[in-house]
C-alpha positions, 0 to 999 in steps of 0.5 A: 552124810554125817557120821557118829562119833563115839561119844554119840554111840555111848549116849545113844547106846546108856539111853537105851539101857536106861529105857523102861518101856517101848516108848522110851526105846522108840524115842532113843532111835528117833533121836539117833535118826535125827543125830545121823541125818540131822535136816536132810531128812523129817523124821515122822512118828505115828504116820499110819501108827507106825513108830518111825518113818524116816524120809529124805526132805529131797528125794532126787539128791538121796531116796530114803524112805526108811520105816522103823517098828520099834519093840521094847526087847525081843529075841530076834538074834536067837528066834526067826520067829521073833523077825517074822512077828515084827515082818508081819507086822511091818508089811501090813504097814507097807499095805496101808502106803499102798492104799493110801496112793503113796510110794512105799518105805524102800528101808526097813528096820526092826530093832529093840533096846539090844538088837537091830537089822535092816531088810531091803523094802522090795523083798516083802513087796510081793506079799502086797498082792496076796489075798490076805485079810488086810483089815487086821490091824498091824500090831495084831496081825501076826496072831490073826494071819498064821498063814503069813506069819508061817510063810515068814518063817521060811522066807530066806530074805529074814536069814539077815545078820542080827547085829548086838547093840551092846556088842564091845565092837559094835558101831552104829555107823555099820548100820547106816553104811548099809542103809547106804549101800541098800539105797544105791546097789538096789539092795544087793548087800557088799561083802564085809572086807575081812582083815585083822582090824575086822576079824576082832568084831567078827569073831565076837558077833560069830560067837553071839548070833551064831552059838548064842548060849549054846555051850560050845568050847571057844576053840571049837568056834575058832576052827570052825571060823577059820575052817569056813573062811578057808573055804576048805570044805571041813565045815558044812550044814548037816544036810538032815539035821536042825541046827547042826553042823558038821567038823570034819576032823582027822580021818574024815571023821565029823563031829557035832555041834548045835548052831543056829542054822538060819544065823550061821548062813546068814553070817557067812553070807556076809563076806566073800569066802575064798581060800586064802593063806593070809587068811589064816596068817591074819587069824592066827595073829590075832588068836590070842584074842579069838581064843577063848575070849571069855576064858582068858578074861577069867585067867587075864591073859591078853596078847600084847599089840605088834606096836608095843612088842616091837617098843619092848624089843627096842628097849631089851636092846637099849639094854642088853645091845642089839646082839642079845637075840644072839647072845642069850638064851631067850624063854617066853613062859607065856607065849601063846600064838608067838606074839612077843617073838613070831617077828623076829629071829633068834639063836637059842628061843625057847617057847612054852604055853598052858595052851597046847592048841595054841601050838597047833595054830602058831607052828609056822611061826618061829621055826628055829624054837623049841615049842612045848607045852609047859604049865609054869606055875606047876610043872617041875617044881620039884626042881626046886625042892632040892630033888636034884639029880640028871631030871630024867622026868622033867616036862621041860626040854634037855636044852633048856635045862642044860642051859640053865646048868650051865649057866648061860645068859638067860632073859625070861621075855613074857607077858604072863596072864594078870590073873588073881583070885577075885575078891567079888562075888557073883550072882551064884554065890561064887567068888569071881575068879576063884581058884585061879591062883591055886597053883604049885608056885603058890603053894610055895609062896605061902610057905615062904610068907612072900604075902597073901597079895602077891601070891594071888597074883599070877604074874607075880607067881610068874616072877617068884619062878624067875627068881626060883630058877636063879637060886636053884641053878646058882646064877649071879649074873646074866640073869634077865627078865622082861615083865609086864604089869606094875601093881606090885611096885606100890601097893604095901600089900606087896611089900614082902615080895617087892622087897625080896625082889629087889634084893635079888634083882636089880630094876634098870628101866622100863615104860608106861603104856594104856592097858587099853592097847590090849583088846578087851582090857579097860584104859582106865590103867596103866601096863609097865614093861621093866627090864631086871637084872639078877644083882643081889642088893642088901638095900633093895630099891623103893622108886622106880622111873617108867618113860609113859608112852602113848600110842598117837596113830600108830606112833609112840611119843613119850608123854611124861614120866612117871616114878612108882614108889614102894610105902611100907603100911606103916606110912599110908593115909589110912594108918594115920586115920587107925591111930586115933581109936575111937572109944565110947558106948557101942552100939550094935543095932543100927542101920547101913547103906550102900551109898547114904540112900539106899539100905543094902543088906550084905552078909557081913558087916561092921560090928558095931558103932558108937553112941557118938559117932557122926558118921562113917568113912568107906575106905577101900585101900589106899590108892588112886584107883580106889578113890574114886568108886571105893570112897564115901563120907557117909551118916551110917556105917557102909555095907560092909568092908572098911568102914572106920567110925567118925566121931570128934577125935578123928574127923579132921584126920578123917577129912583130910583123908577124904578131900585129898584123895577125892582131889587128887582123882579129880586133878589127874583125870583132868590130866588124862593121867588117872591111867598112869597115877591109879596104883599111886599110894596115899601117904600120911601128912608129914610132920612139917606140914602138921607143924606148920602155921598153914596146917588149919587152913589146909585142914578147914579146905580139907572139912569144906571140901569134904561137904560137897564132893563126888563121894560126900555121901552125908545124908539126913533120913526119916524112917528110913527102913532096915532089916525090918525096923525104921531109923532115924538118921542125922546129919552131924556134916551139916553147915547151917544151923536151925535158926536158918532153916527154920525162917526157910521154912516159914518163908516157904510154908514148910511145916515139915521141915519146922516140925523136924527141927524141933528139939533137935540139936545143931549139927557138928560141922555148923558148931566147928564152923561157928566157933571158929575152931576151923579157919575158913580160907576164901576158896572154901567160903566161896564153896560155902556160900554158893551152896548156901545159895543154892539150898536157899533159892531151892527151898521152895521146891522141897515140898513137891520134890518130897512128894514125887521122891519121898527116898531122898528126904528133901524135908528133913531139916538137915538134908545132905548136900547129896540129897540136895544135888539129886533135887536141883543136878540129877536126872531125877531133878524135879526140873531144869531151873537149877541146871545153867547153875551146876556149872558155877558150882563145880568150878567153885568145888574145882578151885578148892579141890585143885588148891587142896591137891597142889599142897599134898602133892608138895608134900609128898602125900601123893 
């Protein structure tokens, strides 16, 4: 048997997103079917109307018969009467086999655009001999036959585990294995194997099929998981009550909680249940993951994988020497279940988290510690205040602070939550994350203009204590602290803090790794850990070299490396852009959008443009992560948010801003290094660039670029429709001019694009071109004329596209490249002819976009 890959789940699982109907789910699984099994099976649709019906093309090798009901998007993890529905349905089905003479489906699936589970055929076959009326069609068969339809409903055979397509942990090949083991153990289940690699997946479908939307605290889930897999007895179905099951707590007590009771013994029936210490050892180390999973996405905490805590431990003692477990007093402030520590022994270890249940679970770990409750952002703050005195009334413990007085090498050792207040908001109105921050730290963060970025930031807050207990207790040396995350390195919005850091500590060495490693995080960034030594300097450091690790079986290598560096604002690309202020008549009444089609409405907006603009620049930050979703060269002014306005005394600045930051993105994700470079800030061209002689040819590649790029969002609308009024809409980045496109249109019997381009003006960019003002080299003319091709040899497609998606405007004269890509590339192209082209097309943009990115790079723009 085959296997699915990856990439295969991910198509597979878009395909079903995008599914508008029953019809297009079904052709999502009947593809899916044919991707496992490929020839070893024909796969046959509508046979006796059923949806799917897979069946092995030799039977004695491998004796499937699978059939499949397909539904558009049910409930059947919440509701047995939805399994039951779709049961009905499907043995009448299995009736119509059997009339006909012919073997019956040994595989039964039923699944919908979310959800899917398998039932072993020869469970329903007794229904097969009941008197019902089998002349119901199928499909109706669960209205007309109560009696079976209820039947169902108590038959334990449908208590199967209801597995969650969407589900992050989810693979598809768990499905066919069963498949497989269905066939050959003649329909007796395996049990699931629980290990640490399992329980992450288990975990997540025990908390969704299990509670669904029922409102139970995560750590009530989690004992009630580890209860059960420790067979203890304190974990057990109310015997009278639906839906309910009972916690023994201290004293024989109970408490109450609401489950779905045919899910949860269906759940549990899966794995082979004995009470088993390493059991709860498994649990327990991977806790940071089980508890609250949904919470510590909201506040970022994450637990750090053994393999990277065992690299930070191998680079404290690169540092500190191998004795330093011994010589310094160690204090993770952010400790959760141990996990930065739990392998390892250590003289003086002190251990502190927000969570007091996280105590409770990793008190076998790290006896020699003291463990305490401790919330680091706002306890004792007082401290320092300049309340000093013999602290009778600290939370934190008489060791610790004893220690401090006196003191004694300390290394703060953590990985504090990477929490901020959200800058989003959500469904309700609410800002996501919101309040997150509002901590004592904060408070006086603000007070002491450290800036609003970092003092949003939890680890950040984290730090500015590090640096609190330094100056309270007047420590100069032997002052240590070992941190993750990097944000604060870069960013100019974090150059008050980053500066004062580095006049109080010093930065000695660190690494780079995927924040991937951590579960439930995105790769699409990377994690520093760094080593800081308390050494006050009056010329605080502005590069800072990371070792970038990867993580390949199991093993590090080293990758490359990588140097973040500090950028006052005063030296970003976009404060090249703000220089220019662009003057002339404003304009308040005009129209936006969110991405060149579509007319988004949002609270807040730009306040004006100008009678001359040519467009505008959404231009989120300065960084590399924001250029790729957070960048677009548009023909009216975005939603909301930056927004500068285009017009002729900025437009070069303005796309050489584009097309090196939309290069840069292109040429590190082609290097896998988008993770690595995502927090890399845009600086302005230097002066020696912009005196040179091969200044206006980079400028030139620079406009070109920006005609065709991921982002170039230019486009050219007629009536189009905002807050109740019509636009018109131009395209001043249009390359051609009316001549060309009006013999276009007569060539192709156009006469809405010959009548669009009467009395109108030639664009600005073809006027640039034509005059000679940009020096076009031979990779951007190269670019020009294949798209020019391109729209030439597509034209006579404009009338009927314009006609099928009238949205996209093919018939106005100056059609935006995007709107042209849709026609010819996109999944709402009219047709595949164009398609075998697109390919030629990038690697033309690619060879501009690369030479482009190779002058900034040498330039130091990035």
């Amino acid at each position: 048997m085959s296997k699915i890959t990856k990439s295969q789940q991910e198509k597979f699982v878009k395909e079903l997103s995008r599914a508008q109907k029953e019809s297009d789910v079904r052709i999502a699984y009947r593809n899916l079917f044919k991707t496992f099994y490929g020839d070893e099976v024909k796969i046959i649709t509508e046979y006796h109307n059923t949806d799917i019906l897979v069946e092995s093309v030799d039977r004695l090798f491998y004796n499937l018969k699978l059939l499949a009901e397909i539904k558009y998007e049910e409930q059947f993890t919440e509701q047995k009467q939805a399994r039951a529905m779709v049961a009905v349905q499907i043995i009448y089905y299995l009736h119509r086999f059997r009339e006909a003479g012919e073997s019956l489906p040994n595989i039964l699936v039923a699944a919908d655009k979310n959800e899917i589970f398998v039932l072993y055929g020869p469970k329903l076959y007794s229904y097969l001999d009941e008197n019902f009326d089998w002349t119901i069609s199928p499909s109706e068969a669960y209205q007309h036959n109560s009696e079976l339809f209820n039947i169902l409903i108590e038959d334990p055979n449908l208590d199967v585990f209801v597995h969650n397509l969407q589900s992050t942990n989810f693979d598809l090949n768990y499905i066919f294995t069963l498949i497989d083991e269905l066939l050959n153990l003649d329909g007796a289940f395996n049990k699931i194997e629980i290990s640490k690699q399992s329980l992450l997946k288990i975990f997540e479908d025990f908390n969704k099929n299990v509670f669904g939307g029922m409102a139970v605290d995560s750590k009530i889930k989690m004992q009630i998981l580890f209860n059960k897999f420790l067979n203890n007895g304190k974990v057990y179905l109310h015997p009278e009550k639906k839906n309910t099951v009972c916690v023994i707590t201290t004293g024989r007590k109970f408490t109450e909680y609401r489950v779905n009771a045919s899910q949860f013994e269906a759940f549990f029936s899966q794995f082979d249940i004995q009470s088993n210490l390493w059991i709860y050892k498994e649990l327990t180390e991977i806790a940071d993951t089980l508890i609250e999973e949904v919470g510590r996405r909201f506040t970022g905490d994450f637990w750090t994988p053994k393999l990277w805590t065992d690299r930070a431990h191998e680079l404290i003692s690169e540092q500190l020497g191998n004795d330093w477990k011994e010589k310094y007093v160690v204090w993770d402030a952010a400790s959760g279940t141990k996990n930065l520590t739990r392998d390892y022994k250590f003289n003086a270890l002190f251990c502190s988290t927000l969570h007091e249940e996280e105590i409770a679970i990793s008190d076998m770990y790290n006896p020699e510690a003291t463990t305490f409750q401790y919330d680091f952002l706002n306890d004792d703050i007082w401290v320092h205040t300049g309340q000093r005195g013999f602290y009778d009334n600290l939370k934190m413990p008489a060791e610790l602070i004893k220690a401090l007085q006196a003191n004694q090498p300390i290394v703060f050792f953590m990985n504090p939550p990477f929490g901020s207040n959200g800058d989003n908001a959500n469904k309700s109105g609410k800002r996501d994350k919101e309040g997150i921050a509002k901590t004592k730290i904060n408070d006086l963060m603000v007070a002491e203009n450290i800036g609003s970025s970092a003092a949003q930031e939890l680890y950040c807050q984290f730090i500015y204590r590090v640096q609190l207990w330094a100056k309270t207790f007047n420590y100069t040396k032997d002052l240590h602290f070992f941190f993750f995350n990097k944000g604060f390195l870069t960013s100019p919005s974090f150059g008050n803090f980053t500066e004062k850091l580095c006049r109080q500590f010093t930065f000695e060495a660190g690494f780079l790794f995927n924040a991937g490693e951590f579960h439930g995080t995105s790769s699409a960034w990377g994690i520093i850990f760094s080593h800081w030594k308390l050494n006050p300097n009056n010329n605080p450091q502005t590069e800072f070299q990371f070792d970038v690790l990867k993580n390949e079986e199991n093993e590090i290598i080293e990758k490359c490396r990588w140097v973040a560096k500090k950028i006052d604002k005063k030296f970003t690309i976009s404060s090249w852009i703000n220089e220019i202020k662009v003057k002339g008549e404003k304009i308040t009444d005009f129209p936006t959008t969110s991405d060149g089609i579509k007319n988004s409405i949002a609270k807040t907006r730009v306040k004006y443009t100008t009678k001359h603009s040519l467009g505008n620049l959404f231009n989120h930050n300065n960084n590399v992560q924001c250029s790729d979703k957070y960048l677009q060269l548009l023909s009216m002014p975005y939603k909301s948010g930056e927004c500068p306005i285009i017009d002729e005394s900025n437009f070069e600045k303005i796309c050489v801003t584009f097309a090196v930051r939309k290069s840069a993105v292109e040429v590190f994700r082609e290097q896998n290094l988008l993770w690595v470079r995502d927090k890399d800030v845009f600086r302005r061209p230097s002066e020696t660039l912009q005196k040179s002689k091969n200044w206006d040819k980079f400028v030139a590649d620079c406009v070109v670029y920006s005609l065709f790029a991921s982002g170039s969002n230019q486009t050219s609308l007629r009536n189009y429709e905002y807050n109740g009024k019509n636009y018109r809409v131009n395209n001043e980045f249009f390359w051609l001019s009316k001549a060309q496109i009006n013999a276009l249109g007569i060539e192709h019997n156009n006469m809405e694009v010959q009548i669009d381009l009467q009395n109108d003006e030639e664009r600005f960019v073809y006027k640039k071109i034509t005059n000679y003002e940009l020096k076009i080299t031979s990779e951007a003319k190269a670019l020009l004329d294949f798209a020019t091709e391109l729209l030439s040899k597509s034209f006579s497609l404009r009338q009927t596209y314009n006609n099928i998606q009238p949205k996209y405007n093919l018939n106005a004269w100056d059609a935006g490249w995007l709107q042209i890509h849709k026609m010819l590339f996109s999944n709402d192209r009219l047709n595949d002819s164009f398609k075998p082209l697109q390919a030629e097309f990038k690697q033309q943009l690619k060879a501009l976009g690369d030479k482009i990115c190779k002058v900034a790079e040498a330039d130091g723009m990035i």
